[in-house]
C-alpha positions in Angstrom: -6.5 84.8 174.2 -7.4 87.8 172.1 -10.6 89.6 173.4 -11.7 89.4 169.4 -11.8 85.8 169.4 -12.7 85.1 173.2 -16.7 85.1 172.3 -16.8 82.8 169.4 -14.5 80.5 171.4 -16.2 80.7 174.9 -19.4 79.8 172.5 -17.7 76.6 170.8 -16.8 75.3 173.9 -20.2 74.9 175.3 -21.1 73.6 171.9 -18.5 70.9 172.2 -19.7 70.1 175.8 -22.7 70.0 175.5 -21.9 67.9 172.2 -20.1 65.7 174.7 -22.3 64.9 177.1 -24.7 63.8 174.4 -22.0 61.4 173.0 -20.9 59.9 176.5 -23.7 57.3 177.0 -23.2 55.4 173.7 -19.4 56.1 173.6 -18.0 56.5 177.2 -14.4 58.1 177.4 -14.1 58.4 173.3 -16.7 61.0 173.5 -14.7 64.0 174.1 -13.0 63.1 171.1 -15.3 62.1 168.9 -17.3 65.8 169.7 -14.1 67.4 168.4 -14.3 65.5 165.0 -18.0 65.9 164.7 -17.6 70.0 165.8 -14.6 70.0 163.2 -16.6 68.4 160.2 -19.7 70.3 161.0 -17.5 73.6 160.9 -15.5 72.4 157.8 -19.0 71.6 156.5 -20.5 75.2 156.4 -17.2 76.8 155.3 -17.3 74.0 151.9 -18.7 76.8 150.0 -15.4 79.2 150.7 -13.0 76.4 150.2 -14.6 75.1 146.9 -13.9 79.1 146.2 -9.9 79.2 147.4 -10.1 75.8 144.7 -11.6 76.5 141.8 -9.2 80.3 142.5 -6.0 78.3 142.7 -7.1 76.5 140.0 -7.3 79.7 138.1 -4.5 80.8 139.5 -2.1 77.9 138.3 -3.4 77.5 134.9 -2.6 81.2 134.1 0.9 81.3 135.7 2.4 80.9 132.2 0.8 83.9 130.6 1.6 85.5 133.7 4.7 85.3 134.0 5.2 86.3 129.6 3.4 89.1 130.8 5.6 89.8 133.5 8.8 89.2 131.2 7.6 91.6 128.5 6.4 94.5 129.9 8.9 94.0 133.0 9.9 97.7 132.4 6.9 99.0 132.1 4.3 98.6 135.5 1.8 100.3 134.3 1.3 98.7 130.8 2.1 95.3 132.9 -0.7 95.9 135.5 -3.6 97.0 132.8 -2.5 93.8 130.4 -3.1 91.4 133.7 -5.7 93.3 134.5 -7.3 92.4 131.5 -6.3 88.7 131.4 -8.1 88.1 134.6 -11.2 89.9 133.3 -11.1 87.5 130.1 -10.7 84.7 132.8 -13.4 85.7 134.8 -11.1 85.5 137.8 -8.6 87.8 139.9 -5.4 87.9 141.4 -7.5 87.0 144.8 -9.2 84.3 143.7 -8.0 81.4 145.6 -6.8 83.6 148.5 -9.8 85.4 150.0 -12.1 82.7 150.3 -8.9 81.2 152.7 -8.5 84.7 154.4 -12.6 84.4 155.2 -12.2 81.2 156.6 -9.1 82.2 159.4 -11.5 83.6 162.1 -13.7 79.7 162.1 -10.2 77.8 162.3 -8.7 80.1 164.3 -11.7 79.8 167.0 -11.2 75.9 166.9 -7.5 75.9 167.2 -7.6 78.2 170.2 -10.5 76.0 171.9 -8.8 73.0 171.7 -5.3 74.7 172.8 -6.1 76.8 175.4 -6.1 75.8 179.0 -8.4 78.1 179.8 -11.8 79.1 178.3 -13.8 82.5 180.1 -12.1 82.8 182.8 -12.3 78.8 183.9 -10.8 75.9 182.9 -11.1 74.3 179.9 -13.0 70.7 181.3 -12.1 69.5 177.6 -8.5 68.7 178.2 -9.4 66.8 180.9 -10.9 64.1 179.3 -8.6 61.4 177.7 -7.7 59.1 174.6 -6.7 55.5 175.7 -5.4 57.0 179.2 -3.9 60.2 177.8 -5.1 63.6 178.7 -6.4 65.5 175.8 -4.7 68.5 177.3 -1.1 66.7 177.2 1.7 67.6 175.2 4.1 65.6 173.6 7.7 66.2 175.0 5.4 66.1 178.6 5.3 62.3 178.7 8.7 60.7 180.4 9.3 58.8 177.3 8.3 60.3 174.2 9.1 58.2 171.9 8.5 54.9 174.4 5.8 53.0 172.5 5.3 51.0 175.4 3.6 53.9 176.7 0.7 55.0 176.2 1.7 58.5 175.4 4.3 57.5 173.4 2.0 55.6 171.2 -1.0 57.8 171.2 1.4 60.7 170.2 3.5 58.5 167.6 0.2 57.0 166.3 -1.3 60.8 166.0 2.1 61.9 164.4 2.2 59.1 161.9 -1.6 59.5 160.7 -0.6 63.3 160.2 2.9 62.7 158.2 0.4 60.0 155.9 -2.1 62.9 155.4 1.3 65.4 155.0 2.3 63.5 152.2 -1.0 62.6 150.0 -1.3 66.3 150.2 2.1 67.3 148.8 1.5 64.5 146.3 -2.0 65.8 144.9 -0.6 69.0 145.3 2.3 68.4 143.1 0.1 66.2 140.3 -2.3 69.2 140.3 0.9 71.6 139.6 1.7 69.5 136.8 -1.5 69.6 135.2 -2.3 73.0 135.0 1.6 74.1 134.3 3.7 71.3 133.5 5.9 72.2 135.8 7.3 70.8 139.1 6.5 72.5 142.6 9.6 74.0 144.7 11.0 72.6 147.6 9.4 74.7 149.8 5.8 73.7 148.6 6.5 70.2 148.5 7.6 70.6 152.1 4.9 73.3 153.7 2.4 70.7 154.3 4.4 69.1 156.7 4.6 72.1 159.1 1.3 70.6 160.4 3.0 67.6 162.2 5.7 70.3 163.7 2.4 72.3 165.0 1.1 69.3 166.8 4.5 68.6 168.1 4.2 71.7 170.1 0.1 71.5 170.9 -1.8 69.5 173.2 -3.3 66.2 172.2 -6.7 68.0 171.6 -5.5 70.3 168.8 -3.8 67.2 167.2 -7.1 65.7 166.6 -8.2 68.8 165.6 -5.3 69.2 163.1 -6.0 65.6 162.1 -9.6 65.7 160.9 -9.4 69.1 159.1 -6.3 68.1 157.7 -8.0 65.2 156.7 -11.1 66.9 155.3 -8.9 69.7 153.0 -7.2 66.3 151.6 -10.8 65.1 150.8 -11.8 68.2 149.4 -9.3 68.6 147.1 -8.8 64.7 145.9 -12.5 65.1 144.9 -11.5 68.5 142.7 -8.6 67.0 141.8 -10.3 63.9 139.5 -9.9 63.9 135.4 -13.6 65.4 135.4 -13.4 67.4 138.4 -10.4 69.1 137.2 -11.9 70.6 134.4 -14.8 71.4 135.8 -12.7 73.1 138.3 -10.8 75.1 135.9 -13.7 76.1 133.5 -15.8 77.3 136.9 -18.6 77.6 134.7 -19.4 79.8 131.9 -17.3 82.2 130.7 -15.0 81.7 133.5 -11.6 79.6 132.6 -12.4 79.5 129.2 -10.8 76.8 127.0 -10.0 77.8 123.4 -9.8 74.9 121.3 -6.4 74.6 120.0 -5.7 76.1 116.1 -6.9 73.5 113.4 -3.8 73.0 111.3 -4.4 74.4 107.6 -5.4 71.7 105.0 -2.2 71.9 103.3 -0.8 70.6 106.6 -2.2 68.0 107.5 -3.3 65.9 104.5 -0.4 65.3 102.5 -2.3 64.6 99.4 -4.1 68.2 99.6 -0.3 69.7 100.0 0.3 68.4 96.5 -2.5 69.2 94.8 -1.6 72.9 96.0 1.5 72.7 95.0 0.8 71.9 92.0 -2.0 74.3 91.5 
């Protein structure tokens, strides 16, 4: 463990033991795991304001990939002229280029101390007393491909892990299936294979990470899905993209010309 990240983490785990004991008379051996969902939504909490900031970025971001990219295709030879014209499309915007992605860089260290707390075997110097607790008879410091039979469902590791895997690969694909609807409502166009499939990376993580981290990657998986599915609505959507005031400004569209669009009015000027 890095010595950059060995503070905050040595501090969460007393958080999330002390958080434990509290929880241990009313819930017995499911409190261990429900302090790592209550530390994980209290966390996830406090960053909202950064992640309603990565949204309402992408957002940005994806609504002005078109011009970008017309941008990009007419001044391809010439960087300079290409740099100042998106310059000043994100300043009519009221966005940047960073938008959606420095609100996500600001919230590494917070995840990354989590991660690490419920992953690590050892926490200061001593062992890390969360793993030992358990969920229905299985260590929360187990791995999966530890068990004899991994995917035995007759076992309890089996089935804890399977269980764990299948609520992920449900999550997995609600995500890559707002993701792609909010794709095709900003652009019109359909997401890459590698988009569609990057959200699933998160069941391979827990593959390879102790039961502990699983729930961890399970309830802030689950909270980013709830985050975005309430941006993602008909009215949050454009509230989303407009981020108030001048920002994502909406032009109405052209009115067509009289002559256009009442045929009766076309004659009259063509007569005239």
């Amino acid at each position: 463990m890095s010595s950059f990240l060995g503070v905050p983490v040595d501090a969460a785990y007393h958080l999330v033991s002390g958080l434990t004991g509290i929880l241990t008379p009313a819930l017995g051996g499911l409190a261990a795991v429900a302090a790592i969902v209550v530390f994980t939504m209290a966390v996830r909490l406090l960053l909202m304001p950064l992640s309603l900031r990565a949204l309402r970025g992408q957002a940005a971001q994806a609504r002005l990939a078109p011009q970008l990219v017309a941008l990009r295709q007419r001044y391809g030879k010439q960087p300079e002229r290409m740099q100042r014209e998106m310059a000043a499309l994100y300043k009519r915007e009221g966005t940047s280029m960073f938008a959606g992605f420095a609100p996500l860089l600001l919230q590494w260290p917070f995840l990354s101390v989590m991660y690490l707390l419920f992953r690590s075997p050892t926490v200061g110097g001593t062992a890390n007393t969360l793993l030992t607790h358990d969920l229905f008879g299985v260590p929360l410091g187990a791995h999966w491909l530890s068990g004899a039979g991994p995917l035995d469902l007759a076992s309890a590791h089996g089935a804890v892990f399977v269980g764990l895997f299948a609520l992920l690969a449900g999550l997995c694909w609600f995500s890559a299936r707002l993701g792609r609807l909010m794709t095709a409502q900003a652009t019109g166009a359909k997401p890459g294979l590698l988009v569609r499939a990057l959200p699933y990376v998160t069941v391979v993580i827990a593959a390879f990470a102790p039961l502990a981290a699983g729930i961890y990657l399970l309830t802030t998986l689950a909270w980013s899905l709830a985050e975005r599915m309430l941006y993602s609505r008909p009215k949050g959507w454009t509230a989303l993209s407009t981020d108030h005031g001048s920002r994502g400004r909406r032009f109405p569209p052209e009115r067509p010309s009289l002559t256009q669009s009442d045929p009766r009015r076309r004659r009259t000027a063509s007569v005239e």
